[in-house]
N, C-alpha and C positions, 0 to 999 in steps of 0.2 A: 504494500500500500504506500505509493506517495502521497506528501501534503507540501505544502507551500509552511517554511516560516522564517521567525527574525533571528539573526543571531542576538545573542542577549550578552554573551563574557567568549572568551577565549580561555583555556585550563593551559594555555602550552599545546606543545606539536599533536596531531592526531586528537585533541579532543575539545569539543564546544558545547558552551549550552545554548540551546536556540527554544524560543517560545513558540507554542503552535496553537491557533486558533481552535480552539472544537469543531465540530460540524454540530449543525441546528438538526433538529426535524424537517425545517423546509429548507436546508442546503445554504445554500448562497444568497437566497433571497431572500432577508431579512425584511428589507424596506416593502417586497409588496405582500409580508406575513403582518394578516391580523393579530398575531400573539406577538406579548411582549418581552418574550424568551431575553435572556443574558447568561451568555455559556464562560465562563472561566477560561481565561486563558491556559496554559502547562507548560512549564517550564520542564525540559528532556534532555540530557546529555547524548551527544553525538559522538558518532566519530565520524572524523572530518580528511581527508589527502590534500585540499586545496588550502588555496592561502584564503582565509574568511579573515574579515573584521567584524567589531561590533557593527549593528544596523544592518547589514548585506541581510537581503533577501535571495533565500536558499530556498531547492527541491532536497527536499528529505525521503529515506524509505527505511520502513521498517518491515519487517516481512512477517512477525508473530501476531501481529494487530488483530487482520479476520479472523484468526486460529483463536484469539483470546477471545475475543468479543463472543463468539459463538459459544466457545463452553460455558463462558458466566450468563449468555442468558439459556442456551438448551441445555444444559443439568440439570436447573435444579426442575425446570419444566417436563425435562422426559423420566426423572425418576417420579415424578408426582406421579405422571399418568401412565407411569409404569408401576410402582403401586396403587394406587386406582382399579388398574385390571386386578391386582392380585386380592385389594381388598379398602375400604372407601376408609379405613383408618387407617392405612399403610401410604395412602398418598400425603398424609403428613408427616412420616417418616423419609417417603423419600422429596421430598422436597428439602427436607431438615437435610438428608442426606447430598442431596445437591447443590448446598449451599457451603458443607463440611467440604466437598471437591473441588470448589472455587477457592475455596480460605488455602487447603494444602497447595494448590498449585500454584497461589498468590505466594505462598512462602517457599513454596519448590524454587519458582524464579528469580524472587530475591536472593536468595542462596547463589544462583548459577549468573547473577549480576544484573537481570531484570530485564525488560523489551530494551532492545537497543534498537539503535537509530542511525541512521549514516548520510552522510551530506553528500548529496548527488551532483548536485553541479551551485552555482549562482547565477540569480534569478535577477532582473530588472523589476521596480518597486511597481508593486500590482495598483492598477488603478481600479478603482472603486467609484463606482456608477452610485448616486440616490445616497452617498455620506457627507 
């Protein structure tokens, strides 16, 4: 998965922290969303081969992003309705249970240094249409 973001510091050769925008519900367009959504920005440790400064707008990619994003929300969903078939009080076991398999993999990865991120190239500063 790429995203577009800022660099934010520099750590020395090979590595940067760069801030990256969330995505909404309704993507990029904000300005013609009736809701008044405000996403946090995230602050991500890179690793970087190029020469970046602060402010440079960078293509970042991370490759574990869909992989995560899918198990933290189909766990704890498919053990519920996987207990469900086995029994209508076991679908809050395994919900419970699929929420126990997000926590360990949330600490599996910390352990092995966490989603990393890698600066793909630099980017010209995106212009922004309706801000």
């Amino acid at each position: 998965m790429t995203q577009t973001a800022t660099v934010i510091k520099v750590h020395g050769p090979g590595l940067c922290e760069v801030r990256v925008r969330r995505s909404t519900s309704c993507g990029d367009l904000c300005v013609t969303c009736s809701k008044l959504c405000e996403t946090p920005d995230i602050d991500v440790l890179a690793t970087v081969t190029l020469k970046v400064s602060p402010g440079d707008y960078v293509l970042i990619e991370s490759s574990r992003t869909l992989l995560l994003a899918a198990l933290v929300y189909l766990a704890p969903i498919l053990l519920f309705f996987i207990g469900w078939l086995i029994h209508p009080l076991a679908a809050g076991v395994g919900i419970l249970l699929g929420a126990a398999v997000v926590i360990f993999m949330n600490r599996f990865l910390q352990e092995r240094g966490g989603v990393t991120a890698k600066v793909v190239s630099i980017m010209q500063k995106p212009e922004r249409s309706g801000e």
